[in-house]
N, C-alpha and C positions, 0 to 999 in steps of 0.2 A: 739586645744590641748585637745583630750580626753581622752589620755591615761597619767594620773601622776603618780612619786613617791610621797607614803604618809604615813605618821604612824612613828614612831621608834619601830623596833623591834629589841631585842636581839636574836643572834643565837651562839650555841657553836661551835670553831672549835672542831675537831677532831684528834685523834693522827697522822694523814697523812697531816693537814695543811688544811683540807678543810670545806669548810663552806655552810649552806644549804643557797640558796638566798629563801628570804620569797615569798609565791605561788603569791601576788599580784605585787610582784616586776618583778619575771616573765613572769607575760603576759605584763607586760610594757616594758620588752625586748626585745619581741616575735614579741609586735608589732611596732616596733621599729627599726625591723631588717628585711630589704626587701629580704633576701635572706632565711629567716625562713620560714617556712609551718610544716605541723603538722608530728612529727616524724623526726624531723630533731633537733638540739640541737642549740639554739639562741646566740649569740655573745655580748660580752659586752667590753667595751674598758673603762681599769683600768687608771686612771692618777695619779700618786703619784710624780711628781714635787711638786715647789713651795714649802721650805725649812720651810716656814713661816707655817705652813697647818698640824696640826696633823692625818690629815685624807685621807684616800684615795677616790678621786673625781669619780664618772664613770658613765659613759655614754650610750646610746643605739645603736650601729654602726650607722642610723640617724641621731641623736644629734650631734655625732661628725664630720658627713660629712657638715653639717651646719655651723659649728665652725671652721671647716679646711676651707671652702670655703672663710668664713671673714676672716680668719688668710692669705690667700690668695690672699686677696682682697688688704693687707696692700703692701707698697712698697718695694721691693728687697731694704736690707740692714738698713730697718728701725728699729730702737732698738723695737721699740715696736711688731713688727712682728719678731725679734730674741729671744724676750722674750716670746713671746707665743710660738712660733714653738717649743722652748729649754725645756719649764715647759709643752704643751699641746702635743706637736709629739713625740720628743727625746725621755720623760720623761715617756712613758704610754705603755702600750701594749694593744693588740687584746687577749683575753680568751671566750674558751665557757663554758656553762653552760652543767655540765653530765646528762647523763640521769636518773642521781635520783634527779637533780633541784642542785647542788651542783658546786664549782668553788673552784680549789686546788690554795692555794695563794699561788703566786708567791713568789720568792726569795726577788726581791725588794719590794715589796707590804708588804711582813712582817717585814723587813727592816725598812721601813715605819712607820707602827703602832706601833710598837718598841716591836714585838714578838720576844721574844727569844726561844732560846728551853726549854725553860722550863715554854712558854707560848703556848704551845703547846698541845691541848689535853682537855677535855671534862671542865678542870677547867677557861677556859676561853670562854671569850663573847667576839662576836664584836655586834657592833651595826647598823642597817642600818638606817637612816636617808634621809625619803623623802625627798625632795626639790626639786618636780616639775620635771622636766625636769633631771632632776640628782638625783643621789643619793649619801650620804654620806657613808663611810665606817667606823668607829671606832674602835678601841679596848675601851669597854666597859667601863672601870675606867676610861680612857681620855676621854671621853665623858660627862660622869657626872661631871672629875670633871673640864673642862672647859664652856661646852652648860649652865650648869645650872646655875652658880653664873651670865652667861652672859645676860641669862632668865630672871632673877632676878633683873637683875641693868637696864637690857631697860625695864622691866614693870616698877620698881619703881621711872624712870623719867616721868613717865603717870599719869593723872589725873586718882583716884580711880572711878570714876565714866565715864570714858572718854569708848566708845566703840569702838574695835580695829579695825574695819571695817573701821569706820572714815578715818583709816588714808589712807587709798585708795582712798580719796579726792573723788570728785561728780564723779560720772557716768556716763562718755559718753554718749551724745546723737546720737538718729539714726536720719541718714541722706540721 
């Protein structure tokens, strides 16, 4: 895995609904997406199931042919594979990125982050949130004010002096 999501950065929508994706998020799109090459605009696959999830989940066309393939793997009529296919396929759409780096959020995708119209427009932020392999989408105040107090309450079950590498337990040995 070379290419990740990482950082949080804030970006404003715009009065059209659209938001700029951050320049490092997109080349993790770009490379991401086997049908991308240079001047052609990259593809990201928005997932906004899962009712429980304030946030919009998304993917690199990759990642999710990965994830569809194990959702596939599971058995015809197993809840657990009606629960993924319903919150991960039903539940998501295919969007590209314009060619100013930019993604017009969908209907349900703002739905989602609980934009209204009148969260609409220069005075709001979303937020992007790496995580590896994914990235998170926020509306900027739901993010603060749930990631952080959550920040907060798993450091301060840690030893103050405990280094957070640790908890990645020993290091594979080569073999």
């Amino acid at each position: 895995m070379s290419e990740v999501f990482r950082g949080e950065i804030s970006q404003r929508v715009d009065a059209k609904a659209r938001v700029l994706i951050p320049v490092s998020f997109r080349r993790v799109l770009e490379a991401g997406d086997p049908g991308w090459s240079p001047g052609t605009r990259p593809k990201l696959v928005m997932v906004y199931g899962d009712p429980r999830r304030n946030f919009v989940e998304c993917f690199t066309v990759a990642e999710m042919r990965r994830l569809e393939s194990r959702i596939m793997r599971l058995p015809l009529g197993d809840a657990k594979r009606r629960i993924l296919q319903r919150n991960y396929i039903t539940l998501s759409l295919l969007t590209e990125v314009d060619e100013d780096g930019r993604i017009v959020l969908p209907t349900r995708v703002r739905e989602k982050l609980a934009l209204g119209q009148g969260d609409i427009g220069p005075a709001t932020e979303l937020t992007f949130a790496g995580v590896l392999d994914t990235f998170h989408l926020w509306k900027s105040t739901t993010y603060d004010a749930e990631i952080r107090p959550k920040d907060d309450a798993d450091l301060a079950g840690l030893p103050e002096d405990m280094d957070l590498l640790s908890l990645l337990g020993a290091a594979p040995t080569e073999g």
